[in-house]
N, CA, C and O atoms as CSV, one atom per row, in Angstrom:
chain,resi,resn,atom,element,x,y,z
A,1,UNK,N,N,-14.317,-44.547,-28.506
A,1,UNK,CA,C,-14.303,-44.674,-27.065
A,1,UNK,C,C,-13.557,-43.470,-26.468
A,1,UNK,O,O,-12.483,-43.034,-26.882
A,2,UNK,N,N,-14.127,-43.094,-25.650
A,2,UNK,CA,C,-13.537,-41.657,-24.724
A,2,UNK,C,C,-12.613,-42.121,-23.766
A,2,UNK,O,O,-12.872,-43.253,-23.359
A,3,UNK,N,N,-11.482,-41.517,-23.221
A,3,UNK,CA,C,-10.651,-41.522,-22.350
A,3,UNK,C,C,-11.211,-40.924,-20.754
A,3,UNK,O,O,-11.191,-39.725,-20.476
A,4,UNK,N,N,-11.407,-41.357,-20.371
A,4,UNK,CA,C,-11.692,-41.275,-18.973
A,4,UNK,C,C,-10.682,-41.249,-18.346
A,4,UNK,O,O,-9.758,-42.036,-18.553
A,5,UNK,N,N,-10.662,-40.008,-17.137
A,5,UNK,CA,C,-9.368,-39.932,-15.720
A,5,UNK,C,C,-10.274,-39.515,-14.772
A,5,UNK,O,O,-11.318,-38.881,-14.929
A,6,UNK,N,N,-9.586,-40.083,-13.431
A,6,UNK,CA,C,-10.310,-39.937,-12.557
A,6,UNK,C,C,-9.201,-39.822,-11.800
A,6,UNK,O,O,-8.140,-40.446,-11.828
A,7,UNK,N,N,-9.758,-38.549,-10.817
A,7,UNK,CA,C,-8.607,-37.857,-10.200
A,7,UNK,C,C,-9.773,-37.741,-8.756
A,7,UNK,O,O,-10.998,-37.740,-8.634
A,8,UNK,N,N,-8.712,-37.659,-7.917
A,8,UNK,CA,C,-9.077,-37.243,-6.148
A,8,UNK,C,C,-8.604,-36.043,-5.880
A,8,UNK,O,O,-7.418,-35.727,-5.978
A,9,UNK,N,N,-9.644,-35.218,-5.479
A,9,UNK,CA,C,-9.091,-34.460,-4.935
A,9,UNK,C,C,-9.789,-34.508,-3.652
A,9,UNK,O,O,-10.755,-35.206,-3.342
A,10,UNK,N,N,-9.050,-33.528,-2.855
A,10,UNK,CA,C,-10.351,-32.557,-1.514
A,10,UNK,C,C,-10.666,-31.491,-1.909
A,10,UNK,O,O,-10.256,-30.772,-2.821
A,11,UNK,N,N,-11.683,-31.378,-0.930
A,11,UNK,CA,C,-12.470,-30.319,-1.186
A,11,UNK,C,C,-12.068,-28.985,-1.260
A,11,UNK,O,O,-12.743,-28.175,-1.895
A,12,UNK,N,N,-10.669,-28.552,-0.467
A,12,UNK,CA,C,-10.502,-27.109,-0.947
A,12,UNK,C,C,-9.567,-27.093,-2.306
A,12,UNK,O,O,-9.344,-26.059,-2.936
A,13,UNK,N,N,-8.964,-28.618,-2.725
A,13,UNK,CA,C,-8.451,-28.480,-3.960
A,13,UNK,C,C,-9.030,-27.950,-5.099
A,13,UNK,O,O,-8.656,-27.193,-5.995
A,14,UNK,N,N,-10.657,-28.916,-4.657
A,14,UNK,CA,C,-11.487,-28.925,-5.915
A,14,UNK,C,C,-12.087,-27.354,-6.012
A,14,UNK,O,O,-12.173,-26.817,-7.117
A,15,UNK,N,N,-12.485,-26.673,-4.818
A,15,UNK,CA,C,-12.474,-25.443,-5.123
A,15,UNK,C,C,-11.617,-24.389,-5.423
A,15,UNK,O,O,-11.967,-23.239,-5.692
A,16,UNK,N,N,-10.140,-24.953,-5.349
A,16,UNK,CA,C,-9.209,-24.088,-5.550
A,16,UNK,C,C,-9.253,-23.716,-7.475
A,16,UNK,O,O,-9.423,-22.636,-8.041
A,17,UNK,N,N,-9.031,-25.051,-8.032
A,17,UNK,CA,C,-9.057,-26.063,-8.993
A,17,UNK,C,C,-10.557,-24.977,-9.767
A,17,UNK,O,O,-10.370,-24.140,-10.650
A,18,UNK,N,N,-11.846,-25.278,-9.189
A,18,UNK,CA,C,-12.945,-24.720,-9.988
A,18,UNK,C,C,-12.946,-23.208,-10.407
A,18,UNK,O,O,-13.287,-22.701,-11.476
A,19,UNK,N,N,-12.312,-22.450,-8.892
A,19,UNK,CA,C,-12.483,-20.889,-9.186
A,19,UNK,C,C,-11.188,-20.098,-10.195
A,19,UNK,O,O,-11.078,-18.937,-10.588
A,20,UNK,N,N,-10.199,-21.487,-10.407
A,20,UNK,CA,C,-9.089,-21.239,-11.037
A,20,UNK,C,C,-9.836,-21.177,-12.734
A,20,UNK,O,O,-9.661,-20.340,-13.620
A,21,UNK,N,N,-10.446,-22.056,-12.721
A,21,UNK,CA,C,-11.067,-22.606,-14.085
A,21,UNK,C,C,-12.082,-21.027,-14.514
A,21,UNK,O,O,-12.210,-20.428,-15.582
A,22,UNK,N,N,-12.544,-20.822,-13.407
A,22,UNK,CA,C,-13.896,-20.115,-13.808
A,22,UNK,C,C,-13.340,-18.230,-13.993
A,22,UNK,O,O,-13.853,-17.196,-14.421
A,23,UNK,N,N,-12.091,-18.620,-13.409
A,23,UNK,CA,C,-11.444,-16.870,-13.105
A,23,UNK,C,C,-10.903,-16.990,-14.927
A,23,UNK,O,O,-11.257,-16.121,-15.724
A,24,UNK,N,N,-10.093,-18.093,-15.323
A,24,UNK,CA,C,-9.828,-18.120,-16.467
A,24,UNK,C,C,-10.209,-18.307,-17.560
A,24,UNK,O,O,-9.532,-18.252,-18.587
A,25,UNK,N,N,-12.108,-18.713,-17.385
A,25,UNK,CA,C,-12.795,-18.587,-18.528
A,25,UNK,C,C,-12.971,-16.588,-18.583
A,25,UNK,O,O,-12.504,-15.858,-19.456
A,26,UNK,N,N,-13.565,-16.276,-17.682
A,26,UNK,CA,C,-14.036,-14.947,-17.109
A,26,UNK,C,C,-12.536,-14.155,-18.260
A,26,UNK,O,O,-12.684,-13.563,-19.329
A,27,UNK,N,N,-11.665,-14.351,-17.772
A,27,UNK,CA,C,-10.346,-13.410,-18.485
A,27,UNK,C,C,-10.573,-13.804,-20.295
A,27,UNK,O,O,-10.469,-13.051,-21.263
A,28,UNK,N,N,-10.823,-14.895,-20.249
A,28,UNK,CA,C,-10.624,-15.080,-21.991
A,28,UNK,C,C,-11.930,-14.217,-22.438
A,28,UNK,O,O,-11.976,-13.207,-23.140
A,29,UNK,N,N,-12.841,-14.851,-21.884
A,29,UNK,CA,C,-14.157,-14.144,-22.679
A,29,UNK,C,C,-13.954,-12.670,-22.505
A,29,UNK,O,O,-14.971,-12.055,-22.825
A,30,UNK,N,N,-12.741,-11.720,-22.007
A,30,UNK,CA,C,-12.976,-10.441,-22.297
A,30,UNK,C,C,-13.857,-9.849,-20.969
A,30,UNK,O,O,-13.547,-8.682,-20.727
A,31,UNK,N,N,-14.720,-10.314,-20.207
A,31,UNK,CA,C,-15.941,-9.848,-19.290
A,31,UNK,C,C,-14.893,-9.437,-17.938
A,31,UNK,O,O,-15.313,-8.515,-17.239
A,32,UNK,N,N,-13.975,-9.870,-17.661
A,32,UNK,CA,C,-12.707,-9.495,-16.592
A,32,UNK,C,C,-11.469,-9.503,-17.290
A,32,UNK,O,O,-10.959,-10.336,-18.040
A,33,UNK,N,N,-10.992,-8.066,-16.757
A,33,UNK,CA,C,-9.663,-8.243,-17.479
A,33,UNK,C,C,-8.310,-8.019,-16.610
A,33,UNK,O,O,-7.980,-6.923,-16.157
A,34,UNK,N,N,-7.653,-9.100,-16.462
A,34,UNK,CA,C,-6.440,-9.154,-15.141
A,34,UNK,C,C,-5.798,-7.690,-15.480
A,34,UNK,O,O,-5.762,-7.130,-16.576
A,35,UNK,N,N,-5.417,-7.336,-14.507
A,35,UNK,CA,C,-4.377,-5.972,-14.363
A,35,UNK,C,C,-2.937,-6.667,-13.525
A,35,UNK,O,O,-3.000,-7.505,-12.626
A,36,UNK,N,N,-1.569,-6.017,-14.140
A,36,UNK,CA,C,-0.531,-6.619,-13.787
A,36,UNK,C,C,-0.191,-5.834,-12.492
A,36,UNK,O,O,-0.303,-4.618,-12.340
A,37,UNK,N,N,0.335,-6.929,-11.399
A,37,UNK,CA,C,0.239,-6.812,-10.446
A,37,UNK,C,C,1.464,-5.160,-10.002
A,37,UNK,O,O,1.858,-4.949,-8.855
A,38,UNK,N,N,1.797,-4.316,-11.126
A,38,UNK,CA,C,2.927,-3.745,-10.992
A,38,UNK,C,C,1.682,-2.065,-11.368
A,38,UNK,O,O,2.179,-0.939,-11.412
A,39,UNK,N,N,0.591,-2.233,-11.521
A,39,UNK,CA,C,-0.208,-1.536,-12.358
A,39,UNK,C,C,-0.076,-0.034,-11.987
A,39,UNK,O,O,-0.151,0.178,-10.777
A,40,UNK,N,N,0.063,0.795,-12.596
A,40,UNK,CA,C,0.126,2.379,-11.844
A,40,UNK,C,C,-1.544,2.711,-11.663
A,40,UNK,O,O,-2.313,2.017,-12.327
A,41,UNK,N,N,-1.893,3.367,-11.107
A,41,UNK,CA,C,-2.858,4.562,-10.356
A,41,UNK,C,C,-3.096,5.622,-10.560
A,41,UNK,O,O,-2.279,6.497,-10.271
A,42,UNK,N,N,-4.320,5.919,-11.140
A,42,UNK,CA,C,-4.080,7.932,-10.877
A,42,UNK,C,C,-4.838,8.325,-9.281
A,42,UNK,O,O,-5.550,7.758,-8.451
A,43,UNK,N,N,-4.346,9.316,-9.426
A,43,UNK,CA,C,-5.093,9.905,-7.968
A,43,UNK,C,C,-6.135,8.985,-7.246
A,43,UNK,O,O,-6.217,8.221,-6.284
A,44,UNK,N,N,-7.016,9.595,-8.448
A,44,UNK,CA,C,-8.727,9.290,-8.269
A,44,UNK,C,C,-8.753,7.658,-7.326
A,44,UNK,O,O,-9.137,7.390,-6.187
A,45,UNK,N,N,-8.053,6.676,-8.610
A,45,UNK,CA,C,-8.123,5.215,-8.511
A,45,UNK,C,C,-7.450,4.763,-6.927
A,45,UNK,O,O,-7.685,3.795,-6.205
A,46,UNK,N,N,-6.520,5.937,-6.774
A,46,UNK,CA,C,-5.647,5.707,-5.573
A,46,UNK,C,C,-6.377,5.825,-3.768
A,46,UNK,O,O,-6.246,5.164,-2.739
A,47,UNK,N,N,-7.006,6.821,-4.101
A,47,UNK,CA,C,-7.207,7.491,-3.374
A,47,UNK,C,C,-8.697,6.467,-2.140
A,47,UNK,O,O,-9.664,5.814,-2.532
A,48,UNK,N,N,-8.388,6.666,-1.154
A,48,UNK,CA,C,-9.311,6.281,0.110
A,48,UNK,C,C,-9.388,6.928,0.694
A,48,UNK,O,O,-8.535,7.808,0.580
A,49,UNK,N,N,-10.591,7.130,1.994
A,49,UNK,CA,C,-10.721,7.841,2.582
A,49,UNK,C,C,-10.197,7.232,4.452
A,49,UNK,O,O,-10.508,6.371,5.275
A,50,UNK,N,N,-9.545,8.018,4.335
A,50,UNK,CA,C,-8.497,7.852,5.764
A,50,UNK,C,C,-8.740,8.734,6.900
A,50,UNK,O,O,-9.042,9.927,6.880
A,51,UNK,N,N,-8.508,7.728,8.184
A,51,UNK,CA,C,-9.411,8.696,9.571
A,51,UNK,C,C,-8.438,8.542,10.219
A,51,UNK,O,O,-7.765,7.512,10.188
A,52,UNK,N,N,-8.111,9.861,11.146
A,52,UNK,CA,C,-7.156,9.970,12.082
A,52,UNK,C,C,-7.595,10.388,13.410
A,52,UNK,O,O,-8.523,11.196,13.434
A,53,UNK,N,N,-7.148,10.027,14.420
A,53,UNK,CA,C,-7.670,10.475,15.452
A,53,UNK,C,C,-6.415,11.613,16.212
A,53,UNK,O,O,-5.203,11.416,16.287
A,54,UNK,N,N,-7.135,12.706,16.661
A,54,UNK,CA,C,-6.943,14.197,16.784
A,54,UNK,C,C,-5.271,13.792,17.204
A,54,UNK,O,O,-4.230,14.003,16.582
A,55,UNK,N,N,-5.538,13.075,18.623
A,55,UNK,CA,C,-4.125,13.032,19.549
A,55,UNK,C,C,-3.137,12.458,18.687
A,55,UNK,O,O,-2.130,13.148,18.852
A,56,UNK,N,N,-2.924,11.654,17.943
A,56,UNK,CA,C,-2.097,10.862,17.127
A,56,UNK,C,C,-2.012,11.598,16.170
A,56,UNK,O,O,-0.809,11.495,15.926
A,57,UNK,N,N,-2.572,12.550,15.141
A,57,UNK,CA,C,-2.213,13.328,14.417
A,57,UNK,C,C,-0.963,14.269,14.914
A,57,UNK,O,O,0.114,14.436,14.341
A,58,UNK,N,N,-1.524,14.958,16.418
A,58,UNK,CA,C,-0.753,15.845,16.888
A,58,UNK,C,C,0.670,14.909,17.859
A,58,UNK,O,O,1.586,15.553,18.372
A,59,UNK,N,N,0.627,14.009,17.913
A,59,UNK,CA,C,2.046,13.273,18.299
A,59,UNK,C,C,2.328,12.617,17.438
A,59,UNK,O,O,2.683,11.457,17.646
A,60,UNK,N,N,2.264,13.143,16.173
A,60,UNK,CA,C,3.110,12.415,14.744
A,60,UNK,C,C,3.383,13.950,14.450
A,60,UNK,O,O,4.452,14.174,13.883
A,61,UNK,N,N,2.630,14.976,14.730
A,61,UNK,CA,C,3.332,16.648,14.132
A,61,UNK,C,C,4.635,16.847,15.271
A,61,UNK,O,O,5.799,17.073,14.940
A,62,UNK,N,N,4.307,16.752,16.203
A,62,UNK,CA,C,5.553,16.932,17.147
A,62,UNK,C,C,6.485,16.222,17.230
A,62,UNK,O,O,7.627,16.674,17.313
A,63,UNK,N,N,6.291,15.316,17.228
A,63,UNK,CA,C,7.675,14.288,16.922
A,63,UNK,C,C,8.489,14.011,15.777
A,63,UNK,O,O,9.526,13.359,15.652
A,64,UNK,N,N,7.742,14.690,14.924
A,64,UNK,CA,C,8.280,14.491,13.448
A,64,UNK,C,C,8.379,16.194,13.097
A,64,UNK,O,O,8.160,16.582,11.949
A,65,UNK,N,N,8.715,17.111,14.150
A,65,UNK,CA,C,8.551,18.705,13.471
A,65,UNK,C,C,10.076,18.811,13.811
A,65,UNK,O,O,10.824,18.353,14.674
A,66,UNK,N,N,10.191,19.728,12.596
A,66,UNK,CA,C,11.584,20.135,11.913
A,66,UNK,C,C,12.018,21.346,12.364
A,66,UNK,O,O,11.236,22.294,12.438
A,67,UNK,N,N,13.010,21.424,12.633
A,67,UNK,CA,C,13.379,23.123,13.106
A,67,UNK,C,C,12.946,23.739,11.596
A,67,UNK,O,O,13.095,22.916,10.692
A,68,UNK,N,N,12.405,25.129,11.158
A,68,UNK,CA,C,12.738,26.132,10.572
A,68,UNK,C,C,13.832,26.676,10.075
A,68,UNK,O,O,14.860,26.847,10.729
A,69,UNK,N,N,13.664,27.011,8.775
A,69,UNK,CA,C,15.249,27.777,8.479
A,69,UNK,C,C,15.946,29.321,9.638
A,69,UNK,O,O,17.153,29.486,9.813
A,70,UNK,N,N,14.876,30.229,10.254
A,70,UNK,CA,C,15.331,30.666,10.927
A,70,UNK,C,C,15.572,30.044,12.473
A,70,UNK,O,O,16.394,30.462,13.289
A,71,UNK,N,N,14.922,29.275,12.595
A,71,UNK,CA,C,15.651,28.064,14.054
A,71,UNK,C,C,16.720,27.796,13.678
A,71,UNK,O,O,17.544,27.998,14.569
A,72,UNK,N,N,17.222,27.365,12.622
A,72,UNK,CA,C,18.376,26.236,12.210
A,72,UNK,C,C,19.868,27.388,12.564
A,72,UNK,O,O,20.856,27.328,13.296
A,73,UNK,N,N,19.290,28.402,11.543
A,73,UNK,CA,C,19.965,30.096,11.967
A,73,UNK,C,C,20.318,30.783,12.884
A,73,UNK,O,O,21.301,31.512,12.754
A,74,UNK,N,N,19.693,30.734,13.909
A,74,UNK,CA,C,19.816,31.104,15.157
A,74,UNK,C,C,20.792,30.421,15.945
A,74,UNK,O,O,21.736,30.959,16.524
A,75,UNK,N,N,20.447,28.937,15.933
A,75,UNK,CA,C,21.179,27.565,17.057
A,75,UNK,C,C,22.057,27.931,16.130
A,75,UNK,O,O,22.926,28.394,16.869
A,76,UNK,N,N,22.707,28.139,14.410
A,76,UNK,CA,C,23.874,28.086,14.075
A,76,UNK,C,C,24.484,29.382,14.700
A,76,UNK,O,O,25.679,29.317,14.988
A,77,UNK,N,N,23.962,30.302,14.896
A,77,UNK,CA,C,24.429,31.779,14.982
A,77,UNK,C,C,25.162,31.621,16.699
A,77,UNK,O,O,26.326,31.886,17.000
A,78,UNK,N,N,24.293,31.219,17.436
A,78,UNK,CA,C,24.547,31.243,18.990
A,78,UNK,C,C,25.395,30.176,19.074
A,78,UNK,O,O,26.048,30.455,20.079
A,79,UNK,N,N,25.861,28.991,18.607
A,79,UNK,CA,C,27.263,28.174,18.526
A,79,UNK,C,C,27.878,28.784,18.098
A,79,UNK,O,O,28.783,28.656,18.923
A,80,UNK,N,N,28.542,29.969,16.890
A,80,UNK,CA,C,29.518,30.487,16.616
A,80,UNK,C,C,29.715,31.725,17.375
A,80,UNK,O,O,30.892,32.084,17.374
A,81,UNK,N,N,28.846,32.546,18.076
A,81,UNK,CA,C,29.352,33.404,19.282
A,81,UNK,C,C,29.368,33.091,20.857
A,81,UNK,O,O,29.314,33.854,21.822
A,82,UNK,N,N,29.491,31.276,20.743
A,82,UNK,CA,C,29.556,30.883,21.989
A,82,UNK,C,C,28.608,30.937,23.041
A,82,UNK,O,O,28.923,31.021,24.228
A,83,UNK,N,N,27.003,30.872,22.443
A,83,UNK,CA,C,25.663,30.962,23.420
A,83,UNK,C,C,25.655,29.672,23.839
A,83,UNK,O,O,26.586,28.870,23.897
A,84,UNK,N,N,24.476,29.549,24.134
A,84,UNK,CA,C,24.576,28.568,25.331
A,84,UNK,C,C,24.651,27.227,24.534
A,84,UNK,O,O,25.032,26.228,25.143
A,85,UNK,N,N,24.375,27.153,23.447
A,85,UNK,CA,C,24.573,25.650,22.556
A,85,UNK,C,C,26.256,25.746,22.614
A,85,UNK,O,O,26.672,24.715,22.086
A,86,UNK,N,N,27.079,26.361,22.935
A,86,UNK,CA,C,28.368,26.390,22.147
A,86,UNK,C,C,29.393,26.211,23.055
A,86,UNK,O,O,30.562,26.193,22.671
């Protein structure tokens, strides 16, 4: 005689429940193989193709632009002979 259980579920259990079953036959048989969620990338694998629009490119360069080593030189030079930064 067989053991019989009978269980309730709902319906997004039972599909939770089936695709759980079917993701974990899929991994044993070898045909999918999980990658750990920590997995490194090369380029290639990394890589998407990304769209920017013109104005937002150019108010992320300006707002984020760096003085130059001869800017930095100068504003240091004109604070130590007392120009107008000083």
């Amino acid at each position: 005689m067989s053991n019989n259980i009978i269980v309730q579920f709902s319906e997004d259990e039972f599909k939770r429940l089936l695709k759980s079953c079917i993701a974990e036959s899929l991994e044993n048989s070898g045909l999918i193989k999980s990658e750990p969620s920590d997995k490194l990338f090369n380029v290639n694998e990394a890589s998407k193709k990304l769209y920017f629009r013109k104005s937002d490119l150019e108010k992320w360069l300006s707002e984020g632009r760096k003085q130059t080593k001869e800017e930095i030189e100068n504003t240091k030079f004109k604070k130590e002979k007392g120009g107008k930064h000083g």
